[in-house]
C-alpha positions as CSV (number, residue, x, y, z in Angstrom):
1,X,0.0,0.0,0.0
2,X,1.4,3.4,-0.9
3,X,1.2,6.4,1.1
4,X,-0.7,9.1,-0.1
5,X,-0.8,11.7,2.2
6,X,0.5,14.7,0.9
7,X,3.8,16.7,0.9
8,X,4.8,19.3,2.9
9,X,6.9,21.3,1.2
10,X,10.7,22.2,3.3
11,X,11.4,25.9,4.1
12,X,12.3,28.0,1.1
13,X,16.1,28.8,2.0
14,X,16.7,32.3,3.2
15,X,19.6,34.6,1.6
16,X,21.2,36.8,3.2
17,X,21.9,40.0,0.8
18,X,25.7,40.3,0.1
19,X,26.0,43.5,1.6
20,X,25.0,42.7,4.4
21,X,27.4,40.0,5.1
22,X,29.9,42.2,6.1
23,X,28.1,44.0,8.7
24,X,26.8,40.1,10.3
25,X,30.3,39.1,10.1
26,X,31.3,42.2,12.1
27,X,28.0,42.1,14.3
28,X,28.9,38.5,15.2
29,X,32.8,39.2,15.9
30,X,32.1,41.6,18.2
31,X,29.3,39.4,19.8
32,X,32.5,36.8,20.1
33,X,34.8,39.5,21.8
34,X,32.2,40.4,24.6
35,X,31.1,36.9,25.3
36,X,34.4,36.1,25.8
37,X,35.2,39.5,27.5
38,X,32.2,38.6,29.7
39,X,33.9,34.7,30.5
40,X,37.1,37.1,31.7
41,X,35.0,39.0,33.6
42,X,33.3,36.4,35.3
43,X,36.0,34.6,36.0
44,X,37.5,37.3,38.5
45,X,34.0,37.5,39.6
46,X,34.7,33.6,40.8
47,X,38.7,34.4,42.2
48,X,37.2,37.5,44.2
49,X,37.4,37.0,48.0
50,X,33.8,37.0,49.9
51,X,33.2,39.9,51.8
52,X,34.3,40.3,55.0
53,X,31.4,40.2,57.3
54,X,29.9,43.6,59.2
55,X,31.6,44.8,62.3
56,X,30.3,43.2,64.9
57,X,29.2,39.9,63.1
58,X,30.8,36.8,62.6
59,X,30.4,34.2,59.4
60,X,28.7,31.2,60.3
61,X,31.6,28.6,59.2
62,X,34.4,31.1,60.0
63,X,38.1,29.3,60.7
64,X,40.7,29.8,63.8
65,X,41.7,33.5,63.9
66,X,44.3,33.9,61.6
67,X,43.7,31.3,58.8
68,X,44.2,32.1,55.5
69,X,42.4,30.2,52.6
70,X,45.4,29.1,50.7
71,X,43.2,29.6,47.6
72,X,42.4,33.3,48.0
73,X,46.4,33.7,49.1
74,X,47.4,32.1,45.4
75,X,44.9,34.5,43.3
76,X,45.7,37.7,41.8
77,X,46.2,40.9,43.8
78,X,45.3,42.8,41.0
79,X,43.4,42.9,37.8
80,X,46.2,44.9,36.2
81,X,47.5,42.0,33.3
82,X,51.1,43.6,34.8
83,X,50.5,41.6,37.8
84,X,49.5,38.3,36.0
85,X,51.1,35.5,35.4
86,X,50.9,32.0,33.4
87,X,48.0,31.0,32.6
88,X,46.2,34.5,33.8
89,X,47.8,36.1,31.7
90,X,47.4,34.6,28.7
91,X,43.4,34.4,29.1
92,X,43.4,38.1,29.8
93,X,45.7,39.2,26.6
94,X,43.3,36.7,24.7
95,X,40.6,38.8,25.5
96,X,42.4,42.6,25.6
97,X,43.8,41.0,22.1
98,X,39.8,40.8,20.7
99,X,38.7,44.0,22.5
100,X,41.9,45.7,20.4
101,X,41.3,44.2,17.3
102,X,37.6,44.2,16.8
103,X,36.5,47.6,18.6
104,X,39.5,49.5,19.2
105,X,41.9,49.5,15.9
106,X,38.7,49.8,13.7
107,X,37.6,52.7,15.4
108,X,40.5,54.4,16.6
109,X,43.4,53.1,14.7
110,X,43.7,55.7,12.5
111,X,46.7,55.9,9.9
112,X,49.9,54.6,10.2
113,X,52.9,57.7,10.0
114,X,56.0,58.5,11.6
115,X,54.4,60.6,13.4
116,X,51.7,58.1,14.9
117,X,53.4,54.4,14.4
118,X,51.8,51.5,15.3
119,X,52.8,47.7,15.7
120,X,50.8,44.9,14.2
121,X,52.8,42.7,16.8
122,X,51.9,45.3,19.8
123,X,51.3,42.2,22.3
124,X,55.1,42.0,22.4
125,X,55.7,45.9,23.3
126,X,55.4,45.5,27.6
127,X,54.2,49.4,27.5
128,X,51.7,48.9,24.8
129,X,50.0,45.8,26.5
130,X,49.9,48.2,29.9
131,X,48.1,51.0,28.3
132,X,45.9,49.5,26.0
133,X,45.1,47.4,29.5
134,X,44.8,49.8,31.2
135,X,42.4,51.2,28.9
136,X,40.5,48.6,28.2
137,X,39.5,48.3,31.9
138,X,38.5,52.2,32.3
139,X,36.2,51.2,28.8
140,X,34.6,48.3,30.7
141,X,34.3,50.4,33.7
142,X,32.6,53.6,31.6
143,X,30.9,51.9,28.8
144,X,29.0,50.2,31.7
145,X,25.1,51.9,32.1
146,X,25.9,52.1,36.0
147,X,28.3,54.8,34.5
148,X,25.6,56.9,33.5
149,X,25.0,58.7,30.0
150,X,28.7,60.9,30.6
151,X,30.5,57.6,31.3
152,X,31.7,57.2,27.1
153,X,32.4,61.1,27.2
154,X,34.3,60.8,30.3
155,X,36.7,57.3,28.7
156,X,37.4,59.2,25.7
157,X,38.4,62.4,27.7
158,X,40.4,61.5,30.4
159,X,41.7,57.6,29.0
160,X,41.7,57.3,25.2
161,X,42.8,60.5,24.6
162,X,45.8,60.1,26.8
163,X,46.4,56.1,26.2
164,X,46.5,58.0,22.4
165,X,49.1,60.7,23.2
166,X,51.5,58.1,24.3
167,X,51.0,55.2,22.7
168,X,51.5,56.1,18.8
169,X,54.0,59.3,20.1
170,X,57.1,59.4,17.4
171,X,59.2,58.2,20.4
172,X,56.9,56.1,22.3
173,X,56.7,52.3,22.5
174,X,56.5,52.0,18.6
175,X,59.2,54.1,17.5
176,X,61.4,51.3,16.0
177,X,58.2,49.8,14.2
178,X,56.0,50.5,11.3
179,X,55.9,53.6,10.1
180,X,54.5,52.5,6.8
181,X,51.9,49.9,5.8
182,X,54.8,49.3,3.1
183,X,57.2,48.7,5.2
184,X,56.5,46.6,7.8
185,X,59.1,46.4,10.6
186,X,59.5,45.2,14.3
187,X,61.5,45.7,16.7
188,X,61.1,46.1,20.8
189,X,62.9,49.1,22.1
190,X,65.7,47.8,24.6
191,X,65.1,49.0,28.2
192,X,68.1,50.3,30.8
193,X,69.4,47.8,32.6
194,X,68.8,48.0,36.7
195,X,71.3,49.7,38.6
196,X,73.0,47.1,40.8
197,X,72.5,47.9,44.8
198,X,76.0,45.8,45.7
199,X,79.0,47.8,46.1
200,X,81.9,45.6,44.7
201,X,85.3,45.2,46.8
């Protein structure tokens, strides 16, 4: 016996226009930078210390006087990626490294001149991985609605601006790099050496 109930027809295939595959490929890269940006984020949430109780109260399961959890003692001091290490360290440049590419250079990168040089490779520059930190954590902090409607205003003003100045200065942390998309070039400034405290005999 053959069947003869009828056909339903499959979905007719949706297209996507061409030009507006570019802006879905940007919408979902940037989608991928704050998820993971939000993973970073939550994970300090998790390494954060509880609160110490009120004055005056105790915590319900609270060790001898003096304990330390040996757990708290290992995490990081600071969220400054200066003051990571390892592992830490790597996870947070991951996600500075997305927040730089996909928001940051295609907004504010700006050309490429003696006068405002820039390194493809900046993750290697120590100083350029501090500042763009550094500003990258203001930009969480005043991109955030608790920051109220000035909060961008405010990150431009007294962080981007500044990160800016020094960053792509003619002698900053890019001065021996590219100068030109043509010519690409690398090269990490060397640092003074520490002074040595010993006196020798």
């Amino acid at each position: 016996m053959s069947d003869t109930s009828p056909t339903i027809p499959g979905p007719e295939p949706f297209r996507v226009p061409d030009g507006d595959l570019n802006d879905l490929a940007s919408t979902l890269a940037k989608t991928m930078a704050e998820v993971r940006q939000h993973g970073v984020i939550l994970d300090r949430l998790g390494s954060e210390p509880d609160p110490l109780p009120a004055a005056g109260q105790q915590a319900d399961s609270a060790p001898g006087a003096g304990a330390a959890d040996p757990e708290q003692a290992d995490g990081p001091a600071s969220v400054f990626i200066l003051a990571l290490g390892g592992e830490a360290y790597a996870v947070e440049l991951a996600a500075l490294s997305d927040w730089v590419n996909y928001l940051f250079l295609p907004v504010y990168g700006r050309e490429i001149s003696t006068t405002r040089p820039w390194c493809a490779q900046w993750h290697e520059h120590p100083e350029a991985v501090a500042r763009l930190h550094a500003l990258w954590l203001a930009w969480q902090q005043f991109s955030d609605t608790e920051a109220g409607l000035s909060g961008p205003s405010t990150w431009h003003r007294d962080h981007l601006d500044q990160t800016l100045v020094h960053l792509r200065a003619p002698d900053g942390p890019f001065a021996a790099c590219t100068t030109s998309v043509n010519r690409p070039n690398h090269r990490v400034l060397a640092t003074p050496a520490p002074e040595q405290s010993g006196v020798a005999a």
